[in-house]
PDBQT receptor file of N, H, CA, C and O in Angstrom, charges set to zero:
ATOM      1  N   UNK A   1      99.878 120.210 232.463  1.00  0.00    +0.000 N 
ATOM      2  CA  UNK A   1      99.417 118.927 233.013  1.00  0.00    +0.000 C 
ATOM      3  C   UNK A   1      99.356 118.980 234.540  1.00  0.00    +0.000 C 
ATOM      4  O   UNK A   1      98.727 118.135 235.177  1.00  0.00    +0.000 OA
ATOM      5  N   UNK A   2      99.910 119.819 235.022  1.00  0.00    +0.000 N 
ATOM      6  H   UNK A   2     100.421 120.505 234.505  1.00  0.00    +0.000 HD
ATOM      7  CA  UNK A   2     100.011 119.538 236.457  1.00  0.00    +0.000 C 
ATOM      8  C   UNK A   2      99.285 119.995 237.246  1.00  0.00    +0.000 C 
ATOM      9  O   UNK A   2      99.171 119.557 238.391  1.00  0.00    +0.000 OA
ATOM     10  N   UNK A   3      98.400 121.356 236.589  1.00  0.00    +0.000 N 
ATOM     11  H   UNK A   3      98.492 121.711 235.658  1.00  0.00    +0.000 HD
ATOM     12  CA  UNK A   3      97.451 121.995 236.938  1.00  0.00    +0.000 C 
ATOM     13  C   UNK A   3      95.918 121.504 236.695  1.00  0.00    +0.000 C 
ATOM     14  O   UNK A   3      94.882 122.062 237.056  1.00  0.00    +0.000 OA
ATOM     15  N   UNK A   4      96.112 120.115 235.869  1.00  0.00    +0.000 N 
ATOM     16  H   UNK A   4      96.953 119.662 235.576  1.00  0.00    +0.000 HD
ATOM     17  CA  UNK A   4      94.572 119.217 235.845  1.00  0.00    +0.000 C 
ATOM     18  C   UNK A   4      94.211 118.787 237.222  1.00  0.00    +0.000 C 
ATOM     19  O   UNK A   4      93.128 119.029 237.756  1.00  0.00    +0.000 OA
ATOM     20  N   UNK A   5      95.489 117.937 237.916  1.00  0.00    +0.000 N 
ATOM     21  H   UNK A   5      96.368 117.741 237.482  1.00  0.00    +0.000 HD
ATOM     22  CA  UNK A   5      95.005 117.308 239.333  1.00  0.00    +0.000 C 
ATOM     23  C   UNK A   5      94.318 118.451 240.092  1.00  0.00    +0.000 C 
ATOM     24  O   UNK A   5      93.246 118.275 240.671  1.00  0.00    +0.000 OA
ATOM     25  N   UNK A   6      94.931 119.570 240.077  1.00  0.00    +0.000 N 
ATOM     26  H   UNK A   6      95.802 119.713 239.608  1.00  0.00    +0.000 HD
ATOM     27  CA  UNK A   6      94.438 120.411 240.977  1.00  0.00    +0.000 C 
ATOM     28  C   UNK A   6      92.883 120.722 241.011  1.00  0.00    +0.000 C 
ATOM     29  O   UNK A   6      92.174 120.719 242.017  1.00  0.00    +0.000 OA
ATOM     30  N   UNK A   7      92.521 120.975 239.782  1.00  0.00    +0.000 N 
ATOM     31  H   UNK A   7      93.097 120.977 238.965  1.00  0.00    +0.000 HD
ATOM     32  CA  UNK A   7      91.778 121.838 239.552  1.00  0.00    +0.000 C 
ATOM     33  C   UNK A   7      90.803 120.624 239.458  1.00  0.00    +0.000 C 
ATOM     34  O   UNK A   7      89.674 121.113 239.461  1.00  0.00    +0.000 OA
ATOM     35  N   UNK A   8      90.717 119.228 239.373  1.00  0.00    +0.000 N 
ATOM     36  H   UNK A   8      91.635 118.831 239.370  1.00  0.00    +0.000 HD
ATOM     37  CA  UNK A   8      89.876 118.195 239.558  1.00  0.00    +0.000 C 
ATOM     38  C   UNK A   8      89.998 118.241 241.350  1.00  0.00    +0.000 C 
ATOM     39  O   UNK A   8      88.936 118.169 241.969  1.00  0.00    +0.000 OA
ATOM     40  N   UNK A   9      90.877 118.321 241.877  1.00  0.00    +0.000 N 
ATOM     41  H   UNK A   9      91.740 118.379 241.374  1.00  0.00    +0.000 HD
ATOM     42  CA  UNK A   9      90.852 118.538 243.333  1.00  0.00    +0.000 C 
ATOM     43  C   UNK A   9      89.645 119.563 243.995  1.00  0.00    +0.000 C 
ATOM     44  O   UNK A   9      88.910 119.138 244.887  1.00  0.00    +0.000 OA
ATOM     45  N   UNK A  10      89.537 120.758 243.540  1.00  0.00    +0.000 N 
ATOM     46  H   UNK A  10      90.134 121.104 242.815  1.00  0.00    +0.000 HD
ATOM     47  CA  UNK A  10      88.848 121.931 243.762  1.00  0.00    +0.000 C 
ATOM     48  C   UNK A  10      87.809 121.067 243.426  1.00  0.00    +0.000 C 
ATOM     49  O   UNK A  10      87.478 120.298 244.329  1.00  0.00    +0.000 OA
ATOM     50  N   UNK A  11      87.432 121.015 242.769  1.00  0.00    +0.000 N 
ATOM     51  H   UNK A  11      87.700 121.639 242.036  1.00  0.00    +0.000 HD
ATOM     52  CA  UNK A  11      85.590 121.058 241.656  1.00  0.00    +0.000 C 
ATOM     53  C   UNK A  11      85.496 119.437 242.288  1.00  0.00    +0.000 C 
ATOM     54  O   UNK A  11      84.480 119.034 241.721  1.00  0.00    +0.000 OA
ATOM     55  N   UNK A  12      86.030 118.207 243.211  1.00  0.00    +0.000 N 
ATOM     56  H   UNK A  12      86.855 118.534 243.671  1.00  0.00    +0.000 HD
ATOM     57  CA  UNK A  12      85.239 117.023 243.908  1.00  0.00    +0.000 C 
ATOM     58  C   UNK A  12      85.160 117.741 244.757  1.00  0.00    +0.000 C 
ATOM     59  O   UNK A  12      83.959 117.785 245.026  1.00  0.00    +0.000 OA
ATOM     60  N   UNK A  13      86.086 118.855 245.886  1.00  0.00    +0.000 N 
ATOM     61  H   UNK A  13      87.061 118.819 245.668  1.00  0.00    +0.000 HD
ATOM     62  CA  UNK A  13      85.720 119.631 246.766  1.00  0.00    +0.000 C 
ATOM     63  C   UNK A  13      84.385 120.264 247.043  1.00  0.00    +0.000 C 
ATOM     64  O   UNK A  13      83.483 120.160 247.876  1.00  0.00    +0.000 OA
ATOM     65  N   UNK A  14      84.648 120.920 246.040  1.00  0.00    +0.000 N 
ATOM     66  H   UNK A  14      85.380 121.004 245.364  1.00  0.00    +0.000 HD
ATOM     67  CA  UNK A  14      83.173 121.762 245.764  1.00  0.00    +0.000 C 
ATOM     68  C   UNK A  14      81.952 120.948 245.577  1.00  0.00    +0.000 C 
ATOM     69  O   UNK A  14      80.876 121.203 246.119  1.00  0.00    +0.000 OA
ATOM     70  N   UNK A  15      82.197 119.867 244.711  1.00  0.00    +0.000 N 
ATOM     71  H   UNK A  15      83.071 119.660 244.271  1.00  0.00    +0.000 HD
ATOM     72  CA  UNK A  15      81.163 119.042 244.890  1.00  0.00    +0.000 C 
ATOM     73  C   UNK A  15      80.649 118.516 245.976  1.00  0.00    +0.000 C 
ATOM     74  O   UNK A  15      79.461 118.232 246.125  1.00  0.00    +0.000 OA
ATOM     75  N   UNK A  16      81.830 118.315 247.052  1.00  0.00    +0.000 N 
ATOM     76  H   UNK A  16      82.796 118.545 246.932  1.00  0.00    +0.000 HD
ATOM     77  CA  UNK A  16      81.480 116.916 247.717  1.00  0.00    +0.000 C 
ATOM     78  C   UNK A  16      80.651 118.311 248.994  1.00  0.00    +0.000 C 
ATOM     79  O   UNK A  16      79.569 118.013 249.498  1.00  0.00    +0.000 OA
ATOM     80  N   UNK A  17      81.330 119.752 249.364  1.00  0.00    +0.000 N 
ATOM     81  H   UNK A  17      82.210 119.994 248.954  1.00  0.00    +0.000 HD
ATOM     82  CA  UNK A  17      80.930 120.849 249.743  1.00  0.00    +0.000 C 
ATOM     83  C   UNK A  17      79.577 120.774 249.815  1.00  0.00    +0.000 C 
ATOM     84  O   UNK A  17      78.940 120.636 250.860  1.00  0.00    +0.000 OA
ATOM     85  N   UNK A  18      79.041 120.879 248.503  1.00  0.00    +0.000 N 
ATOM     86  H   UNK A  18      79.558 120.991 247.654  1.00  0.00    +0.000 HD
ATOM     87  CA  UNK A  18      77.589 120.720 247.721  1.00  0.00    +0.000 C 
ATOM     88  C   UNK A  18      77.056 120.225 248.785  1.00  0.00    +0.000 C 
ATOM     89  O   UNK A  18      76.590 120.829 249.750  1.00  0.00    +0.000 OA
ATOM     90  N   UNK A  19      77.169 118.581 248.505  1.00  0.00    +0.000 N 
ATOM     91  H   UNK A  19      77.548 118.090 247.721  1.00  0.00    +0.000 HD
ATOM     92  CA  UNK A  19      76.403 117.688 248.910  1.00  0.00    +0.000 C 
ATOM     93  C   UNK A  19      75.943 117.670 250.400  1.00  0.00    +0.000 C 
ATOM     94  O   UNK A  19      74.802 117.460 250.813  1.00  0.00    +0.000 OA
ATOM     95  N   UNK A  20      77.402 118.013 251.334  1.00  0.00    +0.000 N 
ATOM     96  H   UNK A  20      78.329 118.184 250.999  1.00  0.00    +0.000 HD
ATOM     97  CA  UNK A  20      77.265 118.054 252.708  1.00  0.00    +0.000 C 
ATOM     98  C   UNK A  20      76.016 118.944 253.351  1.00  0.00    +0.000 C 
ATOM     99  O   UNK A  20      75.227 118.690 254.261  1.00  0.00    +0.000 OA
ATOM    100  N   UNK A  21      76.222 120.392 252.258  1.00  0.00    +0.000 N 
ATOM    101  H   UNK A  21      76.863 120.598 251.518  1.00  0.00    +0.000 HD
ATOM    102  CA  UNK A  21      75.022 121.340 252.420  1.00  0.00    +0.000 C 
ATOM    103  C   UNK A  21      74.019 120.666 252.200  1.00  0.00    +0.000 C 
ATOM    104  O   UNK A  21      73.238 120.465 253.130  1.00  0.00    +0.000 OA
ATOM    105  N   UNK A  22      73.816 120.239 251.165  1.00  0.00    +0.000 N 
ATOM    106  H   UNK A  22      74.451 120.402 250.409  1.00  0.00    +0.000 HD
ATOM    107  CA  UNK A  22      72.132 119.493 250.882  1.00  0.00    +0.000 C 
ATOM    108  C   UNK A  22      71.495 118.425 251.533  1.00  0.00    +0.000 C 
ATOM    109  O   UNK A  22      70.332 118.095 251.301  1.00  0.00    +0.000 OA
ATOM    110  N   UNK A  23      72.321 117.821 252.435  1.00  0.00    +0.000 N 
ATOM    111  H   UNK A  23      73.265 118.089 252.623  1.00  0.00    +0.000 HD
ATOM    112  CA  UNK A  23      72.513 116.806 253.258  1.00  0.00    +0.000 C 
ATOM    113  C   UNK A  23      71.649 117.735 254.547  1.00  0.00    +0.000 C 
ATOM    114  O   UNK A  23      70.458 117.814 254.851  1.00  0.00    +0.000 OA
ATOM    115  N   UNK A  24      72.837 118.327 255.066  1.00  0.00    +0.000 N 
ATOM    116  H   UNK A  24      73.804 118.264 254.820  1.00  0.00    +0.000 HD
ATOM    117  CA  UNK A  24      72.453 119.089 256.160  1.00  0.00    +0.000 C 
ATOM    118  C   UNK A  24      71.582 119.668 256.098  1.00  0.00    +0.000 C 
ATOM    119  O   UNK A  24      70.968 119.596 257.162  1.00  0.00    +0.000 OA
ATOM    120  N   UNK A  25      70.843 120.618 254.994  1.00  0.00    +0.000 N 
ATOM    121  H   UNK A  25      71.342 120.676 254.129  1.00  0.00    +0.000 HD
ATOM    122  CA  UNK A  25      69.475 121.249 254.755  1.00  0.00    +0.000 C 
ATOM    123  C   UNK A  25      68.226 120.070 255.473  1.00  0.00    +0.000 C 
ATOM    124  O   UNK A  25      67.496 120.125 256.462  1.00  0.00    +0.000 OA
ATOM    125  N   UNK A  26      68.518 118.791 254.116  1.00  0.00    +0.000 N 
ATOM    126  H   UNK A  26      69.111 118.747 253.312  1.00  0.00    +0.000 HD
ATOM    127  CA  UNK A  26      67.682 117.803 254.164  1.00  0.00    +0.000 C 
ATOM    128  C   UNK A  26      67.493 117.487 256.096  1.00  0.00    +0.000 C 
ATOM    129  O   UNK A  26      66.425 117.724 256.659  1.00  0.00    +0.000 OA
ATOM    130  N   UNK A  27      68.729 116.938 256.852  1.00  0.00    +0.000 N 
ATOM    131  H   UNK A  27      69.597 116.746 256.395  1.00  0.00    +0.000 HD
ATOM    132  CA  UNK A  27      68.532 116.924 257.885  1.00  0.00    +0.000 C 
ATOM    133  C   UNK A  27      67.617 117.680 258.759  1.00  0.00    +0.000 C 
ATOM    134  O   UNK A  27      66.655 117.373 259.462  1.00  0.00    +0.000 OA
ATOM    135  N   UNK A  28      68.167 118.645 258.511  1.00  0.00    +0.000 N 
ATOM    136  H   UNK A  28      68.949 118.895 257.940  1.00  0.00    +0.000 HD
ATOM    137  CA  UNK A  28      67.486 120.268 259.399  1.00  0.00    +0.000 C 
ATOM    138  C   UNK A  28      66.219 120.448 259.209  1.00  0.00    +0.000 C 
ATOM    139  O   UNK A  28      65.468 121.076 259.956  1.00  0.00    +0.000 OA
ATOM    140  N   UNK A  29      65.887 119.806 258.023  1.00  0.00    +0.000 N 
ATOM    141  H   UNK A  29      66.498 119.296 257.417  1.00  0.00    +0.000 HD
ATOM    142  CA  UNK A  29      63.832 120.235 257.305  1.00  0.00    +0.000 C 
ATOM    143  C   UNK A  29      63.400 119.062 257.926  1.00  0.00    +0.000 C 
ATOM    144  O   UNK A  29      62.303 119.340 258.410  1.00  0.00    +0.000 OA
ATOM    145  N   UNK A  30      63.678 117.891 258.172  1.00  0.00    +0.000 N 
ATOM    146  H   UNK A  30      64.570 117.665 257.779  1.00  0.00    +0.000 HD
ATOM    147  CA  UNK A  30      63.414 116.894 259.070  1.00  0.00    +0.000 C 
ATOM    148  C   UNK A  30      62.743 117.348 260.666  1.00  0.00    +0.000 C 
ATOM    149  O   UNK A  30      62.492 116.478 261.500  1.00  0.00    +0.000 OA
TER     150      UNK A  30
């Protein structure tokens, strides 16, 4: 059980990671 928080920790990380990139792409092609 204790290793769920974590590993939901990592993978919104990674997600939220994601987004910043696609963000910033989007910006930059602007």
């Amino acid at each position: 059980m204790a290793e769920k928080p974590h590993i939901n920790l990592v993978f919104i990380g990674h997600v939220d990671h994601g987004k910043s990139t696609l963000v910033g792409r989007l910006l930059y092609d602007l």
